[in-house]
MDTraj code that builds the backbone (N, CA, C; nanometers):
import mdtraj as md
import numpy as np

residues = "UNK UNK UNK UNK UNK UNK UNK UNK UNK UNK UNK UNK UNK UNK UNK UNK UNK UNK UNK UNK UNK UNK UNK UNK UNK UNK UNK UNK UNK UNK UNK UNK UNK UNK UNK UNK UNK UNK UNK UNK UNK UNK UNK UNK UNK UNK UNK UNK UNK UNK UNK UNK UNK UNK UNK UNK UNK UNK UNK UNK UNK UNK UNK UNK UNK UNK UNK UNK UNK UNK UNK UNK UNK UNK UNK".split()
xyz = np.array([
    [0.0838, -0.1189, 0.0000],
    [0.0000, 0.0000, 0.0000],
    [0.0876, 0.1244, 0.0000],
    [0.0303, 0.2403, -0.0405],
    [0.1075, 0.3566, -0.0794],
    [0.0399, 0.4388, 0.0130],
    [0.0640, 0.4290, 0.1640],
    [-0.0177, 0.5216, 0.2557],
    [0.1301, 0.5585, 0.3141],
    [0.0589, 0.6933, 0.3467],
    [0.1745, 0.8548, 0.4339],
    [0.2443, 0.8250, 0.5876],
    [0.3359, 0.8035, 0.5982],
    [0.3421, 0.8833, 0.7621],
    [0.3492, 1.0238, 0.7421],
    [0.3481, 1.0628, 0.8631],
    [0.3847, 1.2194, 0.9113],
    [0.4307, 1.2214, 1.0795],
    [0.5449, 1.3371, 1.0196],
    [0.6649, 1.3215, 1.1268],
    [0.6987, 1.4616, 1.1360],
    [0.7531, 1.4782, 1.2868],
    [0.7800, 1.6149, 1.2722],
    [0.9198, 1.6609, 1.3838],
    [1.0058, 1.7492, 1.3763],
    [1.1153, 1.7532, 1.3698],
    [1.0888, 1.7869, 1.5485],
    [1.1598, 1.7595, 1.6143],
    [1.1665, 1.7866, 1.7571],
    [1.3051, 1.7503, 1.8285],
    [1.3562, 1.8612, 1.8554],
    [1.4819, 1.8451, 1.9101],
    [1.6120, 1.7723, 1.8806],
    [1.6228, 1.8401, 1.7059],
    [1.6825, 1.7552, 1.5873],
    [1.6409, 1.5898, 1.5605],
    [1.5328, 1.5775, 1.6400],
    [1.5253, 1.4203, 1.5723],
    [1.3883, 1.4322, 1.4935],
    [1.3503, 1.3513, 1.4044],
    [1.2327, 1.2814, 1.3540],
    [1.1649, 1.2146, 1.4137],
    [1.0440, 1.2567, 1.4554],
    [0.9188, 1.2186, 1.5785],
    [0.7938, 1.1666, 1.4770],
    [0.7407, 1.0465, 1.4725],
    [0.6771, 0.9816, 1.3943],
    [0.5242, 0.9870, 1.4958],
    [0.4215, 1.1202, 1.4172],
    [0.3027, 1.1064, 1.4963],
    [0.2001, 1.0272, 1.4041],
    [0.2188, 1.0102, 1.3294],
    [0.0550, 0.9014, 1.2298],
    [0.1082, 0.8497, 1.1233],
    [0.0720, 0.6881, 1.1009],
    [0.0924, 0.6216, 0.9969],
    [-0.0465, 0.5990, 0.9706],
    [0.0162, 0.5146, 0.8145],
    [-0.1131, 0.4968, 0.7535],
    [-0.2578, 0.6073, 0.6893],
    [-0.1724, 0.7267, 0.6860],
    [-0.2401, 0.8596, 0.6830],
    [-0.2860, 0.7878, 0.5224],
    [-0.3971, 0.8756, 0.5165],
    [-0.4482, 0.8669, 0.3692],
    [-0.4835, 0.9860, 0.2908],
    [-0.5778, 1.0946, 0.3845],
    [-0.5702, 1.2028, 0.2989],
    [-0.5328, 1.2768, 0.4159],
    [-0.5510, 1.4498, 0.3780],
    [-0.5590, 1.5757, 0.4858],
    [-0.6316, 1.6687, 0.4330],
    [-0.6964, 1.7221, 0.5573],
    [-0.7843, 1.8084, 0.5219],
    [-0.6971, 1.9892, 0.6024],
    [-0.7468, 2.0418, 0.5090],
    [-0.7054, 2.1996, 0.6092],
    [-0.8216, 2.2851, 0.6670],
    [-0.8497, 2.2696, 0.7364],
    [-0.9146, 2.2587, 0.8486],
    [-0.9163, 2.4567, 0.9478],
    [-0.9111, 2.5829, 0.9011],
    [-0.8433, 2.6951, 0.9455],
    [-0.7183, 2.6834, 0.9605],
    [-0.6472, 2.7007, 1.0658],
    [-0.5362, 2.6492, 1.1544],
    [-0.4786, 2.5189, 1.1741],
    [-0.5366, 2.4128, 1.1464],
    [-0.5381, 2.2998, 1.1573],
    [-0.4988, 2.1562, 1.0442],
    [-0.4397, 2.0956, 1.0625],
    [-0.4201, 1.9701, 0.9315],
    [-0.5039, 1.8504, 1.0294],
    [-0.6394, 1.8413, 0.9402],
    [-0.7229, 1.6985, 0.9892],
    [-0.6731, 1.5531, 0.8825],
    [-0.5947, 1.5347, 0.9627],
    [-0.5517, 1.3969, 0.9072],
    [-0.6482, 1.2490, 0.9255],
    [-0.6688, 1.1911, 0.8044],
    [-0.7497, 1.0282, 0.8190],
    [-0.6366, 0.9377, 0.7934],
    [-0.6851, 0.8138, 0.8388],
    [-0.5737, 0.7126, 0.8352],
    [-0.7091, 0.6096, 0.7525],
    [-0.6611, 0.5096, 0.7053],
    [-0.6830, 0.3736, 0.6289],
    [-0.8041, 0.3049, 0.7076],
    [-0.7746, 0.3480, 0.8202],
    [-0.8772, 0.3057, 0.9130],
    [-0.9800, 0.4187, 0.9788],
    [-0.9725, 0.4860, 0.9142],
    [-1.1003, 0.6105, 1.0004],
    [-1.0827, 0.6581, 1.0611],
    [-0.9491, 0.6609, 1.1762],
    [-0.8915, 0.7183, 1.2344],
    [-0.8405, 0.8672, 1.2102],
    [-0.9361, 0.9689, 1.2937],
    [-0.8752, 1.0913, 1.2350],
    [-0.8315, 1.2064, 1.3716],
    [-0.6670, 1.2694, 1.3405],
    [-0.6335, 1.3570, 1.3957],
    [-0.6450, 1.4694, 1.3648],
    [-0.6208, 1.5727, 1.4654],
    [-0.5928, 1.7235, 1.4071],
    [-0.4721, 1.7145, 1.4539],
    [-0.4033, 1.8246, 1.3882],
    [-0.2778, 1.8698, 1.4522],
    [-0.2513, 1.9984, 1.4177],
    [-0.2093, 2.1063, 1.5228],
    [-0.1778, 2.2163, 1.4898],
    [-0.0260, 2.2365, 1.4121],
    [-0.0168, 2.2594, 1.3080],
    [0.1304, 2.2806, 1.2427],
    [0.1029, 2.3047, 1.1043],
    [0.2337, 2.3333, 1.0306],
    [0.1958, 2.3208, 0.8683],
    [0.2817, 2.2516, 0.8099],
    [0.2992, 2.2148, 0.7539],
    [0.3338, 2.1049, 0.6345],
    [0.4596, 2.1818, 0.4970],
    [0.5924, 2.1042, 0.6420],
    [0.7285, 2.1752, 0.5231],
    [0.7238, 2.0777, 0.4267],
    [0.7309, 1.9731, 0.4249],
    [0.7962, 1.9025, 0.2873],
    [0.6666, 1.7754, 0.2958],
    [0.6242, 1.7150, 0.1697],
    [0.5729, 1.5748, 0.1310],
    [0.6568, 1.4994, 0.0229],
    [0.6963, 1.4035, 0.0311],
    [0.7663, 1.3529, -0.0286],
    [0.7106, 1.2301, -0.0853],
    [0.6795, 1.2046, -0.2085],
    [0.5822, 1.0955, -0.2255],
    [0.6402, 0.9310, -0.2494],
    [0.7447, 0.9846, -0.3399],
    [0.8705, 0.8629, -0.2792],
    [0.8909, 0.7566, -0.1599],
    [0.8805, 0.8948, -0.0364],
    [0.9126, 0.7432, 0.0758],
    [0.7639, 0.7881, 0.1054],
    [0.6771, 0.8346, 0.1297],
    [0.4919, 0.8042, 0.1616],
    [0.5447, 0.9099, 0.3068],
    [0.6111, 0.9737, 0.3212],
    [0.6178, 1.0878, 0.4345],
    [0.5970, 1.2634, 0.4030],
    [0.5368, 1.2779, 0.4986],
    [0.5041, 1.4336, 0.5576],
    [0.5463, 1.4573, 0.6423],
    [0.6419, 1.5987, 0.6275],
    [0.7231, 1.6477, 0.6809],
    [0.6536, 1.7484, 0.7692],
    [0.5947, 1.7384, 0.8624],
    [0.5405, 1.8963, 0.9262],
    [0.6577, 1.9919, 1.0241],
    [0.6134, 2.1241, 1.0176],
    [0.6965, 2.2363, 1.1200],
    [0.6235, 2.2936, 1.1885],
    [0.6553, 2.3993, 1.2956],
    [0.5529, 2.4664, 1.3292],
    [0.4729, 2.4376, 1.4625],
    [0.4555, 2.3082, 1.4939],
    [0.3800, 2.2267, 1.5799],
    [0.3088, 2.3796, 1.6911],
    [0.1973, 2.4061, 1.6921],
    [0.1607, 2.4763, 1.8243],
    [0.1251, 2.4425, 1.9300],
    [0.0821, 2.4848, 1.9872],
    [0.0931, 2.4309, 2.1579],
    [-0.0771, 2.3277, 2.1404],
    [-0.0441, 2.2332, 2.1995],
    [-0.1109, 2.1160, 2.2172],
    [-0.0958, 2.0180, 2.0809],
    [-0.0443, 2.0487, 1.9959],
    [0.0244, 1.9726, 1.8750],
    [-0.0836, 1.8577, 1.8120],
    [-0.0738, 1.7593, 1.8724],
    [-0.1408, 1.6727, 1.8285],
    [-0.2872, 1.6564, 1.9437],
    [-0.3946, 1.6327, 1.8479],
    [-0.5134, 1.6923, 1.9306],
    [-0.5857, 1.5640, 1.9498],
    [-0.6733, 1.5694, 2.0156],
    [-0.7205, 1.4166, 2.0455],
    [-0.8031, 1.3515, 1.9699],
    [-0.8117, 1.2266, 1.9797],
    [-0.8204, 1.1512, 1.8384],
    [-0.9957, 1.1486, 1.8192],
    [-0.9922, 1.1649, 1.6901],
    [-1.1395, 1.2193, 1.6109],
    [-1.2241, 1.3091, 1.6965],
    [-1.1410, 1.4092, 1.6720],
    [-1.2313, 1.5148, 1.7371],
    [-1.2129, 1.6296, 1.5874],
    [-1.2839, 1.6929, 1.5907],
    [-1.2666, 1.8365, 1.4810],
    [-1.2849, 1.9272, 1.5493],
    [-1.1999, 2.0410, 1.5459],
    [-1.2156, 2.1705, 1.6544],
    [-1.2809, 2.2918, 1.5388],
    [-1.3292, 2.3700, 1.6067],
    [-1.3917, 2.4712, 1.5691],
    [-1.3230, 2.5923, 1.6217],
])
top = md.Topology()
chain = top.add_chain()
for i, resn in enumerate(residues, 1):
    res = top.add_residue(resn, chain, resSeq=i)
    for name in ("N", "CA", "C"):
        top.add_atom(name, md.element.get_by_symbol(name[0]), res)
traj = md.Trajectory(xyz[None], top)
């Protein structure tokens, strides 16, 4: 299968928050990510690099509470 992670840079390392991503939505402020399984996050950040090659998303930015709790959509 040709499904995404997304990872995001934290204290020079590569921090792996969701596999199996499938699409993203932009959401205001927000990237609402689905996974293969219905599984959907928000996360506050934006999106430096996608690389379709290795199936990764690169996000920066992360704001405070980063990754938001799972299937919720904020308003």
């Amino acid at each position: 299968m040709c499904l995404s992670k997304a990872y995001v840079k934290r204290n020079g390392d590569r921090e792996l928050l969701l596999e199996d991503v499938a699409s993203i939505e932009i959401e205001d402020n927000k990237l609402l990510f689905k996974t293969l399984f219905g599984e959907q996050r928000a996360v506050k950040a934006s999106i430096r690099q996608i690389d379709f090659v290795t199936h990764s998303i690169f996000l920066e930015n992360l704001g405070e509470g980063g990754l938001l709790p799972k299937d919720k959509r904020l308003s």
